[in-house]
C-alpha positions as CSV (number, residue, x, y, z in Angstrom):
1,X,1.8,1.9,-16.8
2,X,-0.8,4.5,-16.3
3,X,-3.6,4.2,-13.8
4,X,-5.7,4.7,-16.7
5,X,-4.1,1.9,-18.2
6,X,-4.5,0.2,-15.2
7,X,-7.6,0.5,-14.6
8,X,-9.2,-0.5,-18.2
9,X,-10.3,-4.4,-18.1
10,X,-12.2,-5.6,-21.3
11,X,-14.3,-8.5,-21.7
12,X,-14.7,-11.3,-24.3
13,X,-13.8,-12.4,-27.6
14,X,-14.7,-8.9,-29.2
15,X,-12.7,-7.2,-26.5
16,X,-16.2,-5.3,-26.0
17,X,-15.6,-3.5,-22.5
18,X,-18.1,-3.7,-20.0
19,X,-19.3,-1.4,-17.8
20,X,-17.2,-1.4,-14.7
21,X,-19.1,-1.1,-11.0
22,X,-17.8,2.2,-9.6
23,X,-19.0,3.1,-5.7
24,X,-20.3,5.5,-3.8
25,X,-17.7,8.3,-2.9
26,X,-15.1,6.0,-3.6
27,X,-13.0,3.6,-2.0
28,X,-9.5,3.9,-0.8
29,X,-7.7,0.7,0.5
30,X,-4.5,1.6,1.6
31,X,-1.4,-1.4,2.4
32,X,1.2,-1.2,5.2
33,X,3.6,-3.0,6.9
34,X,7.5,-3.2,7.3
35,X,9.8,-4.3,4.7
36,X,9.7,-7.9,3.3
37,X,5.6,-8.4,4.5
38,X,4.3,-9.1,1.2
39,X,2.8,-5.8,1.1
40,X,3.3,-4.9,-2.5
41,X,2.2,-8.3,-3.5
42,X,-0.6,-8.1,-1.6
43,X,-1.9,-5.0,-2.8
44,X,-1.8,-6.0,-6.5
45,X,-3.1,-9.1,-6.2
46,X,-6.2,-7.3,-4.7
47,X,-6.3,-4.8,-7.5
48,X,-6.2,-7.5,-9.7
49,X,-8.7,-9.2,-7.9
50,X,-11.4,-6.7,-7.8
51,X,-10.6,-6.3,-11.7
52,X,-11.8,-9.5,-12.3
53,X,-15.2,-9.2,-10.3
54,X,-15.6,-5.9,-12.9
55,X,-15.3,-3.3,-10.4
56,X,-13.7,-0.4,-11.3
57,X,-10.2,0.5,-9.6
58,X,-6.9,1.7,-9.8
59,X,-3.7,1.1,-7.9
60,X,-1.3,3.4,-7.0
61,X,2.6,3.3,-5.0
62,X,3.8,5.8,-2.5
63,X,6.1,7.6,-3.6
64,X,5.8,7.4,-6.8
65,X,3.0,7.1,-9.4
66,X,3.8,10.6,-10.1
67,X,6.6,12.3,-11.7
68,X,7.3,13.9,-8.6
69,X,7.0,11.0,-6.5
70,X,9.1,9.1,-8.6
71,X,12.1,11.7,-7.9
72,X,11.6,11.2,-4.2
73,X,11.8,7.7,-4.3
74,X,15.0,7.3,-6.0
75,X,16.6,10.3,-4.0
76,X,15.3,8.9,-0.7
77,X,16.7,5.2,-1.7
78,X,20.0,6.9,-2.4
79,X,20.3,9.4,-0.2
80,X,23.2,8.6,2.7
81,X,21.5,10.7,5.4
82,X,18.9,13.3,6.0
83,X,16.6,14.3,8.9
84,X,13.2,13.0,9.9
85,X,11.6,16.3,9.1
86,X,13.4,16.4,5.8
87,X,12.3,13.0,4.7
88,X,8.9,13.4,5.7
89,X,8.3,17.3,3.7
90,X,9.7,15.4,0.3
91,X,7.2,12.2,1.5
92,X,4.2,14.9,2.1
93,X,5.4,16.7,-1.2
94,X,5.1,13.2,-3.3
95,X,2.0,12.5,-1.4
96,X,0.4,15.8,-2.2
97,X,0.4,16.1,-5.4
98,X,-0.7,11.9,-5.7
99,X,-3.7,12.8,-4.3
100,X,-4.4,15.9,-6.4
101,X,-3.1,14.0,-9.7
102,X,-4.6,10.7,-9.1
103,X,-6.6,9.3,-5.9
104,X,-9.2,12.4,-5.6
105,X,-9.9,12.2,-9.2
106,X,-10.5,8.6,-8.8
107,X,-12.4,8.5,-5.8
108,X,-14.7,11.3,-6.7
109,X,-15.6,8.9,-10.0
110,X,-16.0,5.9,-7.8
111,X,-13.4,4.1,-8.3
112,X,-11.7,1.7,-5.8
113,X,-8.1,3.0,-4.9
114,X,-5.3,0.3,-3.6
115,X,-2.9,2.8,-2.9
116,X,0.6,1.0,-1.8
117,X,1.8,3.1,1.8
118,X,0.3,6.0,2.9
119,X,0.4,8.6,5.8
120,X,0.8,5.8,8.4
121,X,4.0,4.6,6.1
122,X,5.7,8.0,7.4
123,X,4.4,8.1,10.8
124,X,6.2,4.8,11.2
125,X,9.2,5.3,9.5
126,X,9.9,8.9,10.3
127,X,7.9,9.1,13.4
128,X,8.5,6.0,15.6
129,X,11.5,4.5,14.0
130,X,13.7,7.8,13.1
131,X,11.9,9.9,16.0
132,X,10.3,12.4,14.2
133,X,7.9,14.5,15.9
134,X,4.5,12.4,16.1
135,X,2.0,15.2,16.1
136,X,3.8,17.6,13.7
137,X,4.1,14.5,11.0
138,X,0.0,14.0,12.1
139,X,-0.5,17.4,11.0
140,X,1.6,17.7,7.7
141,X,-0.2,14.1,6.9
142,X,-3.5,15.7,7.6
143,X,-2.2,19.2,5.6
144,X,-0.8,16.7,2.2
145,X,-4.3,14.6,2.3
146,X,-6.5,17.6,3.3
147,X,-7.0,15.0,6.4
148,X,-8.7,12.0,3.8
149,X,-8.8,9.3,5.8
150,X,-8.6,5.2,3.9
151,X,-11.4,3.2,4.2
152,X,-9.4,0.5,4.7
153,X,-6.1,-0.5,6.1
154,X,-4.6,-3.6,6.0
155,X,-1.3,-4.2,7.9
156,X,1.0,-7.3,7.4
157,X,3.0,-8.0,10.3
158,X,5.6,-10.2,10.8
159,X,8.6,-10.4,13.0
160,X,11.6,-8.1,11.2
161,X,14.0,-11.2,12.0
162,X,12.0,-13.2,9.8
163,X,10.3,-10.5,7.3
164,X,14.2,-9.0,6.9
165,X,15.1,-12.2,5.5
166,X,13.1,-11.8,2.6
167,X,14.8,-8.4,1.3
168,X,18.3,-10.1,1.6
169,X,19.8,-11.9,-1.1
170,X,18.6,-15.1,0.2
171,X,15.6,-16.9,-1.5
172,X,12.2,-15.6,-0.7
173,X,11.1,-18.0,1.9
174,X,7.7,-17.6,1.6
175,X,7.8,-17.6,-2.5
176,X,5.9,-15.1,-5.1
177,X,2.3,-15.1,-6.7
178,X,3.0,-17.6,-8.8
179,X,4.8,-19.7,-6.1
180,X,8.3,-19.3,-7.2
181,X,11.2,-19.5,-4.9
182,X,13.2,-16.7,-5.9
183,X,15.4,-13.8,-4.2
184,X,14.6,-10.0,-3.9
185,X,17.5,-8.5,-5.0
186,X,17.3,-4.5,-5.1
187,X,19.8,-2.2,-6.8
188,X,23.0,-1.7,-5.4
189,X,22.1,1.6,-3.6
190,X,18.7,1.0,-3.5
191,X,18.0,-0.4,0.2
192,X,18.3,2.4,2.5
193,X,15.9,1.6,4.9
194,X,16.2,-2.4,4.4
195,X,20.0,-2.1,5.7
196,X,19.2,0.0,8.7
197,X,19.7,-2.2,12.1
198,X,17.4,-4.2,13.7
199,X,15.9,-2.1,16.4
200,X,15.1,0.5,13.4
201,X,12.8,-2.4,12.0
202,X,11.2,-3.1,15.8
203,X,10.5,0.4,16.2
204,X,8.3,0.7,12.6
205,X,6.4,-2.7,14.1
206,X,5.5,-1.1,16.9
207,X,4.4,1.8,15.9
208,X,2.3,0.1,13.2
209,X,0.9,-2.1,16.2
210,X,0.2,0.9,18.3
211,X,-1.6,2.8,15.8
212,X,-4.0,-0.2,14.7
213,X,-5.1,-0.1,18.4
214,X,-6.7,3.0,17.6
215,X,-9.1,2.6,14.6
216,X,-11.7,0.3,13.4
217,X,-10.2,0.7,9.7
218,X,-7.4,-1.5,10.2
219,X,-7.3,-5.3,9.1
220,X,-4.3,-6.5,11.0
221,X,-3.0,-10.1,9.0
222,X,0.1,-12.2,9.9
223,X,2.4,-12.5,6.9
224,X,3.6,-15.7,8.3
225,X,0.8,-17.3,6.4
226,X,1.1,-18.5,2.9
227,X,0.1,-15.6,0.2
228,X,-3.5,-17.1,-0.6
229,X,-4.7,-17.3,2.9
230,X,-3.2,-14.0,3.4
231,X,-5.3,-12.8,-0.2
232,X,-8.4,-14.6,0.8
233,X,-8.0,-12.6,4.2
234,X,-8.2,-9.4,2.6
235,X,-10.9,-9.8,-0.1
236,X,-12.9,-11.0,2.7
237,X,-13.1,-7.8,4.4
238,X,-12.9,-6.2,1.3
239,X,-15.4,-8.0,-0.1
240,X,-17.7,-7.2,3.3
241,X,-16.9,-2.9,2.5
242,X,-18.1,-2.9,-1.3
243,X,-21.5,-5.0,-0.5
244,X,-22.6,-2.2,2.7
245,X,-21.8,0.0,-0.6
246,X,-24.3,-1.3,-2.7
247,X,-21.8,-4.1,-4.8
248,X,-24.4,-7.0,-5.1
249,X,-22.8,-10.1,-3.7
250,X,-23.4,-11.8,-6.9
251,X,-20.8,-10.2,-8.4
252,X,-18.1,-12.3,-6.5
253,X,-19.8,-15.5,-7.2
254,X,-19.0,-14.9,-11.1
């Protein structure tokens, strides 16, 4: 699917489309956290979220959502080894042309972004966890992004003993949107950085952990909380950013 596609939400029996609330410059939420948080989940049940309430917004994945992100995702999941600074120049490549193709665009018309990982995805992973260089993976962030900062970003954390549990073949133990109980299973080949060892995984927390220290645009959330509390969570401060940008707040009481 498109992010056009994505993005169009029609009303009523005639399908007549209304028109959608845009904002102010824009607004990019961006999700992060280790792997098995929920983040994914998360992030399009907000986009699906704000769809309902008529505002208009788009979600994107990182890497991917481009032709050329999509290639770096499946060579990075397949890939047996490479370097920090390798990884992070085909991330910044992906991430580049993403923000060229699709989140400037939208921004500049308004639109609400839920972008799925972003820069602090590689400071994480290549930085703290596979010890890249911290300030030269600050600058290619700031270089890929022309230094666009999100709005918004909301971590998930959870302990990796518990949170890896939910990327093994082993039921979800926490369940899916609609509640189910059921296992994520990825391709064989496909879990590169789910298989690496534990202190890998403790490494990305803390450096997720360190970095919210350091700026007011981070909404920190346990994922050890059932999904809608963790949902509710997020469209409250969510909610909270669109009304200081001129969204009347009775637009979520429809």
């Amino acid at each position: 699917m498109t992010a056009k596609e994505q993005s169009a939400l029609d009303f009523g029996a005639d399908g007549d489309r209304l028109k959608k609330r845009t904002v102010k410059d824009g607004l990019l939420i961006t999700f992060e956290g280790g792997e098995g948080v929920g983040k994914s989940t998360q992030a399009e049940r907000l986009f699906h979220k704000l769809q309902s309430f008529g505002i208009d917004t788009i979600m994107a994945q990182e890497p991917g959502s481009s032709d050329l992100g999509n290639n770096v995702r499946r060579w990075i999941k397949r890939a047996n080894s490479s370097s920090p600074l390798a990884e992070t120049l085909l991330f910044e490549a992906a991430r580049a042309q993403l923000m060229f193709e699709t989140v400037r665009p939208a921004l500049d018309r308004g639109k609400v972004v839920v972008l799925d990982r972003y820069t602090d995805s590689t400071l994480a992973y290549q930085g703290y966890a596979r010890g890249g260089d911290l300030e030269t993976i600050t600058q290619l962030n700031n270089i890929a992004t022309a230094g666009f900062t999100p709005h918004l970003t909301v971590l998930l954390d959870l302990d990796p003993k518990v949170s890896l549990a939910r990327v093994s073949n082993e039921p979800d133990l926490f369940g899916t949107v609609d509640g189910s109980n059921v296992p994520r299973i990825d391709d064989e080949g496909q879990r590169r950085f789910e298989e690496q060892p534990l202190k890998f995984h403790q490494n990305i927390r803390k450096g997720y952990l360190e970095m919210s220290k350091a700026d007011s645009r981070w909404c920190v959330i346990k994922a050890d909380q059932a999904g809608h509390r963790i949902a509710d969570a997020i469209m409250k401060r969510v909610r909270r950013l669109l009304i200081e940008r001129d969204i009347p707040e009775s637009v979520f009481k429809s």
